[in-house]
Every structure is written in C-alpha cells, then in structure tokens.
C-alpha positions in Angstrom: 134.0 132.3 88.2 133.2 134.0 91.2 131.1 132.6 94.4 128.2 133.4 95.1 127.8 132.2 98.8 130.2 131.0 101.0 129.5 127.2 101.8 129.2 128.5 105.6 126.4 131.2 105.1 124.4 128.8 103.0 123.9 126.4 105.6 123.1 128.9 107.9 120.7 130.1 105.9 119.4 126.9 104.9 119.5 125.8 109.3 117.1 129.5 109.4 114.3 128.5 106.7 114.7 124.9 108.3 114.0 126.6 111.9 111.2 128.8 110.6 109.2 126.5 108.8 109.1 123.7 111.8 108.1 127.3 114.0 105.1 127.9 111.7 103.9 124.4 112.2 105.7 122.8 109.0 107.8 120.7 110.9 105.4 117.5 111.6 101.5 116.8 112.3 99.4 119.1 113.6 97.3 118.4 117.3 94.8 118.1 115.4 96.4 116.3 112.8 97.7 113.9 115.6 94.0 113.5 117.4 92.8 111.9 114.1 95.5 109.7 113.4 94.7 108.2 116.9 90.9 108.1 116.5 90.8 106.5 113.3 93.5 104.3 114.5 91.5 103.1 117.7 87.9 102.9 116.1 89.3 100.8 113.1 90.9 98.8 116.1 87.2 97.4 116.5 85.7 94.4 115.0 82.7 95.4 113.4 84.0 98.6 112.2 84.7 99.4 108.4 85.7 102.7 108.1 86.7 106.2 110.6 86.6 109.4 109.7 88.0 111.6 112.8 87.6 115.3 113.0 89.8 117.7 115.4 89.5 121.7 115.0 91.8 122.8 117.3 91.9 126.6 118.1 92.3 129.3 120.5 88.4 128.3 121.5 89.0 124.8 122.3 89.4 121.0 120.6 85.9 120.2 119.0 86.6 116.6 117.9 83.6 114.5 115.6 84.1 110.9 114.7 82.2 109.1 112.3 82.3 105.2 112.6 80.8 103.1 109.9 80.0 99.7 110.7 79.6 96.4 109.0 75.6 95.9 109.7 72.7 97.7 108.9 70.9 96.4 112.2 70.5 99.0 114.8 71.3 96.6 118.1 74.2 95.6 116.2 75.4 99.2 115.9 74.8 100.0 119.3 76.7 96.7 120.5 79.7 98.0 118.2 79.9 101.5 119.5 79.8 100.3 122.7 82.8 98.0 122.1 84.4 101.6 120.1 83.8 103.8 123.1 86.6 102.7 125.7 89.3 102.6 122.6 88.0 105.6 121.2 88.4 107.5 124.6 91.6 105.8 125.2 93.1 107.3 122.0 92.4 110.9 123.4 93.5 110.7 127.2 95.8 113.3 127.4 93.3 115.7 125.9 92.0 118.3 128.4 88.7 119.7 127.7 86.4 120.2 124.1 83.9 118.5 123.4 83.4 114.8 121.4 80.8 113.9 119.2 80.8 110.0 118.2 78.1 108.2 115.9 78.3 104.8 113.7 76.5 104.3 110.6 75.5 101.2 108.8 77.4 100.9 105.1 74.6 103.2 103.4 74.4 105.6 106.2 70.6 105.2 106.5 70.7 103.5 110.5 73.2 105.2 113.0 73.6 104.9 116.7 75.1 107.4 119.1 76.1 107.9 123.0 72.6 108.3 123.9 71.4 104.8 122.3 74.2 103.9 125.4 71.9 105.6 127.7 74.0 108.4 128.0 71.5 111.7 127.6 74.5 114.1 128.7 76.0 116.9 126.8 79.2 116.6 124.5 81.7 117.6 127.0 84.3 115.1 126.5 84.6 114.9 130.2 81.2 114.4 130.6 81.7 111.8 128.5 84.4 110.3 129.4 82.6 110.1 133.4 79.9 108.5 132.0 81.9 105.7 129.8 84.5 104.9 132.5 81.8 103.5 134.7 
C-alpha cells in the first residue's frame, strides 16, 4: 500500500488548521465571552443574589454590557440594599474595560419588583464611566 501523506506534511497541515481556527476566534472565550464569565461570577459573589445573567456585545461600535441580577426578596429596600452591596463587585469584575456602556438591574424571584442605579440615587446615563465615577465615591 502506498502513503498517502508523509507523517511530516500532516502535522504541518494539522499545526495550519490548528493556527487558523484559534485566528478566527476558535481558540478560547470570546471578550465578550470573558466579560460575562466575570459578571456572573462577581454578582453571584453577593449574598442575597440567586441568579446572573450577564450580557456583552462586543463590536467594532463599542462593549454594550446588560446584567440582570435576581435576588432572594420580593421587597424593594431589600433589593436596593443588595444592588448596592453588587455594584462595587460588579464594577470590579470589569476594570480593565475601557469605555461602553453598563446597564444593571435586580429582580425579585418572579420578576414583578426590580431596582436599578437610579433607586442608588444615581440619575446619570449608562456610560460605564459615568458609572463607575458615580459608584467609586
């Protein structure tokens, strides 16, 4: 029986399709990808919250990130007082990111009470730096 490849030229093919699928993003997490691992691990960090679900759309227009925290009470105080203890760790999580903007609200279990940044007295826009000034005080 004849060969068809030469043990040589099949690893270096095998090294090219290995080097072109990690170029074309294939090779590990996404930023976004990354953004929400740290989100949902920092806000689950926080006693009083349940659940995360973390949002990053990453483009050539800029990092739009959306977290959704769902809390253990169905009392709107006790919301707020969670978020507030979320907002530090949640920041924290995302410290190297440069620009976008960051929209953050917890729910009670059915989703029919929620709190946000401005129930924190903060009435400015989503500009995660904006944000971030605001909560570092």
């Amino acid at each position: 029986m004849k060969k068809l490849f030469h043990p040589i030229a099949g690893a270096l093919i095998m090294g090219i399709l290995a080097a072109t699928l990690a170029a074309c993003g294939l090779g590990g997490p996404s930023e976004a990808d990354q953004l929400e691992a740290a989100l949902q691990k920092a806000g689950i960090s926080v006693t009083g919250v349940t659940a995360v679900q973390a949002d990053a759309n990453v483009n050539t227009s800029g990092k739009f990130i959306t977290v959704k925290l769902v809390g253990e009470s169905a009392d709107k105080a006790a919301l707020t007082q969670t978020l507030e203890q979320a907002m530090p760790a949640l920041l924290d999580s995302i410290k190297d990111v440069e620009g976008g903007t960051l929209g953050v609200s917890i729910f009670s279990p059915d989703d029919a009470v929620h709190a946000g940044p401005a129930d924190l007295g903060y009435s400015g826009s989503s500009s995660l730096s904006s944000i971030r000034q605001y909560f570092a005080r």
